[in-house]
Residue, then its C-alpha position, 0 to 999 in steps of 0.5 A: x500500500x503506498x500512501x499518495x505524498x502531500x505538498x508543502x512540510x511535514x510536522x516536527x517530531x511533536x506535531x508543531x507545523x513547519x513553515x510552508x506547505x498551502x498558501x492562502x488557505x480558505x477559512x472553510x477548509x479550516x475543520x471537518x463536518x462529521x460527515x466529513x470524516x465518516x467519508x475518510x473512515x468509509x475510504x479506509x475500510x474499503x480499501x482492500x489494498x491497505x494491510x493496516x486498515x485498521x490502525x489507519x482507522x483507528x488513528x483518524x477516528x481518535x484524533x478526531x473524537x479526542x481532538x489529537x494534534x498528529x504529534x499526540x496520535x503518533x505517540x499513543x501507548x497503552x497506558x494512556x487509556x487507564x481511565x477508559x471505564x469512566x470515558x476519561x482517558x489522559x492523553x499527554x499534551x505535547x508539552x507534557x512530552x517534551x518536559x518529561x524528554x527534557x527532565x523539565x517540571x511535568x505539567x499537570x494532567x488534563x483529560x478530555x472530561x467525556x467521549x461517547x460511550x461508543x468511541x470507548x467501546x471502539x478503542x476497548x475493542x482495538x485494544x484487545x483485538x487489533x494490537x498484541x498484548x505485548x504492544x505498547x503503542x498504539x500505532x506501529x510501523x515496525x515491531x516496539x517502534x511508533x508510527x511516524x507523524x509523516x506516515x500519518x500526514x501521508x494516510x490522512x492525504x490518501x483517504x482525505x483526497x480519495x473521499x474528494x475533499x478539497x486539498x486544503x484540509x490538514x491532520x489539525x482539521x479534525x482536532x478544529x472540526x471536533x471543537x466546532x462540533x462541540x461548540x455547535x451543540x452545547x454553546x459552551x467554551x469552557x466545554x472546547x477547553x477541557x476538550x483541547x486540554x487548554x490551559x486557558x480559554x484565549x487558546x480555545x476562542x480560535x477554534x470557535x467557529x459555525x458551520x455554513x449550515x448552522x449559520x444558515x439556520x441563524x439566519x432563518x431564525x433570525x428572518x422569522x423573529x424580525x419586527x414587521x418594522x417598514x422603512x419610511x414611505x415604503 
């Protein structure tokens, strides 16, 4: 299986996005719609080809529901999910990464505060069925070695172009598409923070946005309630 290569630089080692890849970037392609991403996940399981149907899912799947940046997602072991029988699991920021690989002050824990009891009951089954006992991470590419974050930016590409979605989008389109999922149905910021594992809300206000379609039904709403209020000498 060989996955299709994007334009433009790779993430570091942590996931930090280099300098360049697509200019001038549309503000839509910003996040996925979960429709968006159910048309990534449908690309991988159909694709007889792929002998990691299953990690390739299973990566795309929990970088979204977790919001995972790709540096996160690559370097998923075993242990993080020792809280998943109460839908909290804690997944070390990248942060968190970098001061324990530098003998540095650990930064606090934060976990997402809930998943959907259906994206706990995929990561138990991958856990048991999918990786052997004996694995650690979650993610391989060879034996007790991690998968890359530039094999995920090329698994990404692959499926992302094959489900026909415009070239703009990036791996950070699913962590942006599960924050405005969230925003969307609870209107709640502080909820977008502890999803992210932000330390404070000024970092989660970017990832604020609406959809084309929930501004639309703002819109409509807002034609329906306006005053029958006529300009002079109409």
């Amino acid at each position: 299986m060989a996955y299709l290569k994007k334009k433009g630089h790779p993430p570091d080692k942590f996931g930090n996005p280099k300098r360049g890849g697509v200019k001038n970037k549309p503000r839509q392609y910003l996040y996925l719609t979960l429709d968006q991403v159910e048309k990534i996940l449908h690309e991988i399981e159909k694709d007889a080809e792929n002998k990691n149907i299953k990690r390739d899912h299973c990566a795309i799947y929990l970088s979204y529901f977790f919001g995972l940046r790709i540096g996160e997602c690559a370097i998923l072991e075993r242990k993080h999910f020792r809280f998943i029988q109460d839908g909290q699991v804690f997944i070390p920021t990248l942060k968190q990464r970098d001061c324990d690989e530098k003998g540095q002050k650990t930064i606090p824990e934060r976990s997402p505060p809930y998943v959907e009891s259906f994206v706990v009951n995929y990561v138990t089954n991958y856990l048991q069925n999918s990786i052997k006992p004996e694995e650690n991470w979650l993610f391989t590419t060879a034996p007790r070695k991690h998968i890359s974050t530039m094999t995920l930016f090329n698994v990404f590409t692959t499926y992302c172009l094959r489900a026909g979605l415009a070239k703009y989008y990036s791996w950070h389109s699913l962590r942006h598409g599960r924050a405005v999922y969230i925003y969307e149905n609870f209107t709640d910021q502080v909820m977008v923070k502890d999803m992210l594992r932000h330390s404070d809300l000024d970092s989660s206000k970017i990832y604020i946005n609406l959809s084309p379609g929930k501004i639309a039904q703002m819109r409509e709403k807002l034609e329906s309630i306006h005053p029958n209020i006529r300009a002079p000498g109409a």
